[in-house]
N, C-alpha and C positions, 0 to 999 in steps of 0.2 A: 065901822069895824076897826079895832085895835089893829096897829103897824105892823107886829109881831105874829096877827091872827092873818093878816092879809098875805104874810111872808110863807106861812102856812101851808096856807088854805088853795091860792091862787096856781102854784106852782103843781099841786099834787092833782089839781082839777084840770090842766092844762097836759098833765102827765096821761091822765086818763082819756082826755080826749087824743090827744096824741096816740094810744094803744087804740082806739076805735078806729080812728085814721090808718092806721098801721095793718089793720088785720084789713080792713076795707081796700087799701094798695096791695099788698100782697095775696089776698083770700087764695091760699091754697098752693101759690107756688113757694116749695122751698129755695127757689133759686133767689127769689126775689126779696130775704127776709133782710140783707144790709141795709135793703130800703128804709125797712121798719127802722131799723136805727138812728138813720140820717132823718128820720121824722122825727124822731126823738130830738135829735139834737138843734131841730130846728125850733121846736114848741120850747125847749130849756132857755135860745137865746130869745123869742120871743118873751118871754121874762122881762128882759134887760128896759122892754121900752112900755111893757101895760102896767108894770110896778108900780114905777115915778108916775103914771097918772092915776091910780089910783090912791098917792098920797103916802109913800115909800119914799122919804128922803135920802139917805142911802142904804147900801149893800157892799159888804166887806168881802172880805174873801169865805172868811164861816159863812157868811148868809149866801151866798153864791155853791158852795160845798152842800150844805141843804137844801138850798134850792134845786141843787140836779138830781142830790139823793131822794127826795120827793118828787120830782118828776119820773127818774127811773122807775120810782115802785109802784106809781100810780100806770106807770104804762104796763111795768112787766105784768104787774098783775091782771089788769084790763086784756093785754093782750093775748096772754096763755088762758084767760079765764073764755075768750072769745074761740080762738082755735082750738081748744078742747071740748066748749061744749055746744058752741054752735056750729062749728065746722062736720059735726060726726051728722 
């Protein structure tokens, strides 16, 4: 897979599981939704180290700025797409 495709692909599947993870820790409390966050921001730095093994030599500040924007969207969406319509 191209380096560009990996920069992608990996971040926004990692965002996704992240928002699974997310509704799965919090399912149903709103008190508990910072968590979902701090999950987030855990899966974005987990980024930093399954990159370089899949053959990512580096990551600048733009590819770092996409990489969180592709994670956010991958989670926000997973995760409003979960407690909307599996939570009812």
């Amino acid at each position: 897979m191209d380096e560009e495709m990996l920069k992608a692909f990996v971040p926004f599947l990692l965002g996704c599981v992240a928002g699974v993870v997310s509704y799965i820790v919090t399912l149903g409390s709103l008190k508990r939704d910072p968590i979902g966050i701090i999950i987030l921001v855990v899966f974005i730095y987990v980024n930093k180290f399954l990159l370089p093994k899949l053959g990512v030599k580096e990551l600048g500040g733009k590819d770092w700025l996409t990489i969180a924007g592709l994670a956010v969207g991958g989670w926000y969406v997973v995760w409003t797409f979960l407690m909307n319509f599996v939570g009812t």
